[in-house]
ZAMARGU-4260 file (C-alpha; in steps of 0.2 Angstrom, whole numbers, plus 5000, padded with zeros to 4 digits):
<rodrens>
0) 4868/5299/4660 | 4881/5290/4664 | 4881/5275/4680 | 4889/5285/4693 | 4877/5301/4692
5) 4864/5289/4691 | 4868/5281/4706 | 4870/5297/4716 | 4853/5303/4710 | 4846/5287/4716
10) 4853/5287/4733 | 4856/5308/4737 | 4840/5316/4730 | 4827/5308/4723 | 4808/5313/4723
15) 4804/5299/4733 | 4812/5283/4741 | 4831/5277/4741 | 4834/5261/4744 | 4824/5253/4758
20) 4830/5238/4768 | 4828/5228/4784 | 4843/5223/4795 | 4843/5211/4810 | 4855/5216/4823
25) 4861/5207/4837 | 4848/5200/4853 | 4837/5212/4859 | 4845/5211/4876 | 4860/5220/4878
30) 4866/5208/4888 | 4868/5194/4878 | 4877/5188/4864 | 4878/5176/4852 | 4892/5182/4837
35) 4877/5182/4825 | 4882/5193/4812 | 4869/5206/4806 | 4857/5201/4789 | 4848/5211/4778
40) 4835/5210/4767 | 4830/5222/4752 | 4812/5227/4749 | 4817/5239/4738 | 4830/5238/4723
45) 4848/5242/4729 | 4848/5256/4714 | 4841/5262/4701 | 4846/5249/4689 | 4841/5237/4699
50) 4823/5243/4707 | 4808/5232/4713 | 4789/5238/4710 | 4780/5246/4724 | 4762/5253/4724
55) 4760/5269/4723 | 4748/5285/4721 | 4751/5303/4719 | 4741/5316/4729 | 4743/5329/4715
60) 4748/5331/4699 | 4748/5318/4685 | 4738/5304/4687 | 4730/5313/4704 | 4724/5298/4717
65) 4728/5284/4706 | 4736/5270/4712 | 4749/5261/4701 | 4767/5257/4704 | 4783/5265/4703
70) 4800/5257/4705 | 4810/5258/4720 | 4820/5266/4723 | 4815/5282/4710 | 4810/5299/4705
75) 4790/5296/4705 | 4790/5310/4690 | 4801/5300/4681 | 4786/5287/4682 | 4773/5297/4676
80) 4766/5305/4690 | 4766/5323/4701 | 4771/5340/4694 | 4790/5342/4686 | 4800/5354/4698
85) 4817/5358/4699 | 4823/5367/4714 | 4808/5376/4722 | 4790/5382/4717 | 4784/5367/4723
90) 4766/5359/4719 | 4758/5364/4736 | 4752/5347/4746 | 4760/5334/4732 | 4762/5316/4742
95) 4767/5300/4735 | 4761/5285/4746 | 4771/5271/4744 | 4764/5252/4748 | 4774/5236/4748
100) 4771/5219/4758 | 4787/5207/4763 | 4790/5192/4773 | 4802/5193/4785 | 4812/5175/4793
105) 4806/5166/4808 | 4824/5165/4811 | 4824/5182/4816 | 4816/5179/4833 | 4824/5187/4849
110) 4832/5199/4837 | 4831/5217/4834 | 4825/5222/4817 | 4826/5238/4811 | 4818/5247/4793
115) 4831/5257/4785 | 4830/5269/4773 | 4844/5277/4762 | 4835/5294/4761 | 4819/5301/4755
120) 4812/5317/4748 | 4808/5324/4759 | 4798/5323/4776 | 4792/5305/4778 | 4779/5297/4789
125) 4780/5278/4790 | 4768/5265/4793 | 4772/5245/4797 | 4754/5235/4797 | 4745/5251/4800
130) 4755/5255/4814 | 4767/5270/4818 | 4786/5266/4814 | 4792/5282/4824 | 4791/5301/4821
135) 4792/5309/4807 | 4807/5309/4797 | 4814/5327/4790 | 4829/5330/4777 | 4832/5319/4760
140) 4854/5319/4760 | 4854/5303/4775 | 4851/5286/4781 | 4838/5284/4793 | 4831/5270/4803
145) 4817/5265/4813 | 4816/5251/4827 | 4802/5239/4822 | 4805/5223/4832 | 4788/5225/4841
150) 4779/5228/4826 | 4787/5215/4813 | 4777/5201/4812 | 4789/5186/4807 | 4787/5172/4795
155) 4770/5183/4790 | 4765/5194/4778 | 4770/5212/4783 | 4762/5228/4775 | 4772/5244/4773
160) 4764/5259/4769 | 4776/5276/4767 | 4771/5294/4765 | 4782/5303/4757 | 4779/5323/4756
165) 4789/5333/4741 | 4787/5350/4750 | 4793/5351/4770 | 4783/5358/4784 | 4801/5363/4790
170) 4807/5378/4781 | 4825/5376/4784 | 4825/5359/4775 | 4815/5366/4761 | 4830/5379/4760
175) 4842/5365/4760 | 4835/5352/4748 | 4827/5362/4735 | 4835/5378/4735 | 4852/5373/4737
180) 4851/5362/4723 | 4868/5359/4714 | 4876/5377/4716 | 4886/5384/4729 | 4888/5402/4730
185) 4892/5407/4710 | 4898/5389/4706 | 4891/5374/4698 | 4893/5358/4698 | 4904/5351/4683
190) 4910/5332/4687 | 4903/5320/4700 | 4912/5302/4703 | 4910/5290/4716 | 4924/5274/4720
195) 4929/5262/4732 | 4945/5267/4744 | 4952/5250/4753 | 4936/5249/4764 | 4931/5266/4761
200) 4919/5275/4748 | 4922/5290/4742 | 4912/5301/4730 | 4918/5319/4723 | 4913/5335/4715
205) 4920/5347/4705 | 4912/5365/4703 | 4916/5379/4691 | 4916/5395/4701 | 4919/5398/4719
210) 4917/5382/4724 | 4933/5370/4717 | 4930/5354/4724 | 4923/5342/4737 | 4926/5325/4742
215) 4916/5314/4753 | 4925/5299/4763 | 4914/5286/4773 | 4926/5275/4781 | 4921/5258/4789
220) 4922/5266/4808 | 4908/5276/4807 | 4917/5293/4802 | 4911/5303/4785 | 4927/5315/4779
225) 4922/5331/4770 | 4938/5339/4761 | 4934/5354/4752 | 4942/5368/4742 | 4935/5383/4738
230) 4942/5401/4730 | 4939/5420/4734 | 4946/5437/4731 | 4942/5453/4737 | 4933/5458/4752
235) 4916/5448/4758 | 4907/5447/4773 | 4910/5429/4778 | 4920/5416/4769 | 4917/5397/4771
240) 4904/5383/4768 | 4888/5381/4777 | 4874/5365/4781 | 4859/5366/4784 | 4849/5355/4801
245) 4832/5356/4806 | 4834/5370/4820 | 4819/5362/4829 | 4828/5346/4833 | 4840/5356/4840
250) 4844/5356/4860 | 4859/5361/4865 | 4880/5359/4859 | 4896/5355/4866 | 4913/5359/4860
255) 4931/5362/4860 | 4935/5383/4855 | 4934/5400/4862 | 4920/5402/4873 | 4904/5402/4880
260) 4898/5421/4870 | 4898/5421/4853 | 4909/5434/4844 | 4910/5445/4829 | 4924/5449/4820
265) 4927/5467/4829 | 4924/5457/4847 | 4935/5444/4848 | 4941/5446/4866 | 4931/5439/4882
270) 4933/5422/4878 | 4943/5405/4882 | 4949/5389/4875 | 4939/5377/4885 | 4926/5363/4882
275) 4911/5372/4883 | 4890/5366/4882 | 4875/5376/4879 | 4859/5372/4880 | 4848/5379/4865
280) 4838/5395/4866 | 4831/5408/4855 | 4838/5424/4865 | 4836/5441/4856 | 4850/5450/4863
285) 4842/5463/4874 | 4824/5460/4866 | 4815/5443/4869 | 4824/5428/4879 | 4836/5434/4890
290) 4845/5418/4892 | 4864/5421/4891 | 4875/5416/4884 | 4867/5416/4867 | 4866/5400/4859
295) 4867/5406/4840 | 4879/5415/4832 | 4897/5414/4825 | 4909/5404/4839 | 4929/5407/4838
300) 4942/5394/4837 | 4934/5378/4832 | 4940/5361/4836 | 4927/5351/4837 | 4907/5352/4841
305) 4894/5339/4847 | 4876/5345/4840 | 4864/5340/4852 | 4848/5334/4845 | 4831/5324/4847
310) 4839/5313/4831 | 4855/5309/4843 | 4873/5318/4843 | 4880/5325/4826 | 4900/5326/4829
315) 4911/5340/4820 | 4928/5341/4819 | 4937/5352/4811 | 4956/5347/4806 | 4962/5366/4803
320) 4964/5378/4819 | 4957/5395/4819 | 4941/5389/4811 | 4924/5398/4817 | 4908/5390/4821
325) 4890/5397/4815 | 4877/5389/4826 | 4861/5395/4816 | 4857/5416/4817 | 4849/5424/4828
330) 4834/5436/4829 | 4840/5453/4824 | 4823/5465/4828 | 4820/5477/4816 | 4827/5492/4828
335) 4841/5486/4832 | 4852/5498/4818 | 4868/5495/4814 | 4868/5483/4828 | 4866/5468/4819
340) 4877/5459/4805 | 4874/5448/4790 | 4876/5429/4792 | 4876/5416/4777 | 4864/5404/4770
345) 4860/5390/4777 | 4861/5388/4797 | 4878/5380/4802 | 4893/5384/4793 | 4913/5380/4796
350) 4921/5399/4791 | 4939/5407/4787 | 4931/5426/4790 | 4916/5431/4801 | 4908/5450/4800
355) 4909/5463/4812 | 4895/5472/4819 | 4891/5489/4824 | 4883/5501/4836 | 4869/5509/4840
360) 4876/5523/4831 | 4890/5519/4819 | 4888/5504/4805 | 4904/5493/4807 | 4916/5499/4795
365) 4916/5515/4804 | 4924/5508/4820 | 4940/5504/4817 | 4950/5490/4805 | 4945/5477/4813
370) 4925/5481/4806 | 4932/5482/4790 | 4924/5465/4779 | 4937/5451/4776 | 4950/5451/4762
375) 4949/5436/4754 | 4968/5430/4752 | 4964/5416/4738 | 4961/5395/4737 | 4955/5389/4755
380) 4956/5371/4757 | 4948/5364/4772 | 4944/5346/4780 | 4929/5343/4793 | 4926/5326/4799
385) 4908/5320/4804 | 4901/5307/4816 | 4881/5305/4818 | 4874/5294/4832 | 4877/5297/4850
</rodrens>
């Protein structure tokens, strides 16, 4: 295995913790400033050829409620301990609990101090000197942070305790992370390389299959650029990429496309380019809810979208026109016949071809041309742009 899919492993999908690290920001007070630059600290290695020891214990598996230590970051079967899985069938309950004491500076007084991790597999609680360092964290493919100025003890001997659950409690993360795994519709991943760009960093995939390419840009500014290329032929329901987001943490979206209602591929008229919001509801059309417009479902000519959630905004831009949105899928009750339509995997997708739906009576492709399923015309190549953070 060479470096660079080392690397990746290490910091996109480990079994486990990434890199873990603490950064002091500027005076707690937003009101003042002195130019002093932000610091870090490592507690963990900054990858896996470079890891520190933590202590650690497994709640199943191999060497069951033993404590050791693992390094860090890393892939805690690597280290002896847990069940082997790859993709699903996960071990049910399988936790590693992860311990590490640090110092911090006295110099970081009147600062804020945050405890940053790289990602972690998957939902992650997080202790600092017994006390809770925020909610819950969900979903292994991100940073996240946590604000621990009034828990940090400076110049002291801190204690760090992380529990660190392989199997999620949500389910759409569990679809996400294990059953997405390195395959994208009938492709697989054939290449993976990562370099730097100017001030940029770039990592990118090749696939066999359906699925050509993908290339990942984070530039200094804060915005992550996904270019992606993908090849169809033939007719198919829906034709695109999808992601996947906790709906849970979901509250609401605003947006720049046709809008407020939702549309299907043989109802396209009705709506409007406007910047439109929504909050989130579960509506069932005509069933359960009642709150209209609906909040899921395929939206028509994308520009951009902010995902409004308890983690903060999640900005999407799309650089094409005449892109449509999928904002999760909605419930579709047994009875409702051909009234109801197929949407893809995961719960937000960017798409060149939506389905049509039918009728109480008549299944789409008995209305007219415009319920027939999409023709696929060929390579698609496509370029989103994402922003996290309000």
């Amino acid at each position: 295995m060479d470096l660079q899919r080392r690397r990746f492993l290490t910091l996109g999908a480990t079994v486990g913790l990434s890199a873990v690290g603490l950064t002091r920001a500027g005076p707690a007070s937003a009101n003042v400033a002195d130019g002093a630059a932000t610091q870090m600290i490592y507690l963990s290695g900054t990858d896996a050829d470079s890891p520190v020891p933590w202590d650690f214990m497994c709640t199943a598996g191999r060497r069951k409620g033993v404590w050791g230590t693992v390094p860090t970051p890393s892939n805690w079967e690597f280290s002896g301990y847990g069940t082997y899985n790859y993709g699903g069938a996960l071990t049910p309950g399988e936790s590693g609990k992860y311990r590490h004491t640090f110092t911090p500076p006295t110099s970081w007084a009147g600062r804020q101090v945050f405890l940053v991790f790289e990602g972690a597999m998957t939902d992650t609680t997080v202790l600092l000197n017994s006390r809770s360092a925020g909610p819950k964290h969900q979903g292994a493919f991100y940073r996240f942070r946590y604000d621990v100025t009034s828990l940090i003890r400076l110049g002291q001997s801190n204690l760090l305790e992380v529990t660190v659950d392989k199997d999620s409690a949500e389910t759409s993360v569990n679809q996400a992370e294990r059953e997405g795994d390195y395959w994208a519709g009938a492709s697989a991943l054939t290449g993976l390389t990562h370099a730097q760009d100017g001030s940029a960093h770039t990592v990118t995939a090749t696939y066999s299959g359906d699925l050509r390419s993908v290339r990942w840009r984070l530039d200094n500014n804060g915005w992550l650029r996904l270019d992606y290329t993908y090849g169809l032929t033939g007719t198919h329901d829906f034709l695109g990429v999808n992601f996947d987001y906790p709906e849970s943490k979901v509250t609401g979206a605003t947006w720049l496309g046709r809008g407020p209602y939702r549309v299907w591929k043989n109802r396209l008229r009705g709506v409007t380019t406007d910047v439109w919001h929504k909050s989130y509801n579960d509506t069932a059309t005509g069933k359960t809810g009642f709150v209209y417009p609906e909040f899921k479902g395929y939206h028509a000519g994308l520009y951009w979208v902010s995902l409004l959630t308890t983690e903060g905004g999640i900005t999407m831009v799309s650089a094409q026109e005449n892109v449509f949105l999928r904002l999760f899928t909605p419930a579709q009750p047994a009875d409702s016949g051909n009234a109801a339509a197929p949407f893809p995997g995961g719960n937000l997708s960017f798409l060149d071809g939506i389905p049509a739906i039918g009728n109480k009576f008549h299944p789409a492709t008995s209305v007219g041309p415009a319920g027939q399923p999409n023709t696929a015309a060929g390579t698609y190549a496509r370029t989103l742009y994402f922003r996290f953070g309000n």
